[in-house]
N, C-alpha and C positions, 0 to 999 in steps of 0.2 A: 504494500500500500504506500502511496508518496503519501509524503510528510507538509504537505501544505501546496503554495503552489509553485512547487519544483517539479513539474513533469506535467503526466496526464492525469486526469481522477479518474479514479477507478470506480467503477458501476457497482453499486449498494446492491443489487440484484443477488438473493441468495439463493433463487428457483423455488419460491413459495408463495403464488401468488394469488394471493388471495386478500381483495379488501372489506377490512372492517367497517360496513356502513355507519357502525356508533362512531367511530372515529375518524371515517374519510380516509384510512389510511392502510396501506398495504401490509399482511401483519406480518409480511419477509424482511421487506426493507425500509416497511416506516415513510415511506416516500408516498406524496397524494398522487392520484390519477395522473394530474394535471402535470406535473414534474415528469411523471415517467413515459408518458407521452412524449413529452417535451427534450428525453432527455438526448435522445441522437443530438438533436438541432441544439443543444446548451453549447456554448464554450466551457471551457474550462475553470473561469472561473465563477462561472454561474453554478456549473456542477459542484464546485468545492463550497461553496456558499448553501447547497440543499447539507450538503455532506457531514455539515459542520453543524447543523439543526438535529441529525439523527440520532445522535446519544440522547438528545432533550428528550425527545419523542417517544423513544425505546423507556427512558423512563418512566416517563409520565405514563405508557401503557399497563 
């Protein structure tokens, strides 16, 4: 995994995909719809920017 934004970001994708409608949120990678959609077309540091929300997420679930 890069360490910030030194390289490429790596896809949050664990192959578990399935969303949580109480939560809008996918309960593999924690990431909404909308993001993972999104995520081909992000740059890099839009994706490190979702990347960096995930541990909040993962908690809070």
């Amino acid at each position: 995994m890069s360490d910030g934004m030194t390289g490429r970001a790596p896809s949050p994708c664990v192959d578990v995909c399935r969303m949580n409608p109480a939560r809008d949120l996918c309960e593999g990678c924690f990431r909404t719809l909308d993001e993972i959609a999104a995520w081909s077309r992000m740059n890099d540091r839009d994706k490190f920017a979702v990347l960096a929300q995930l541990d909040a997420r993962r908690a809070a679930a």
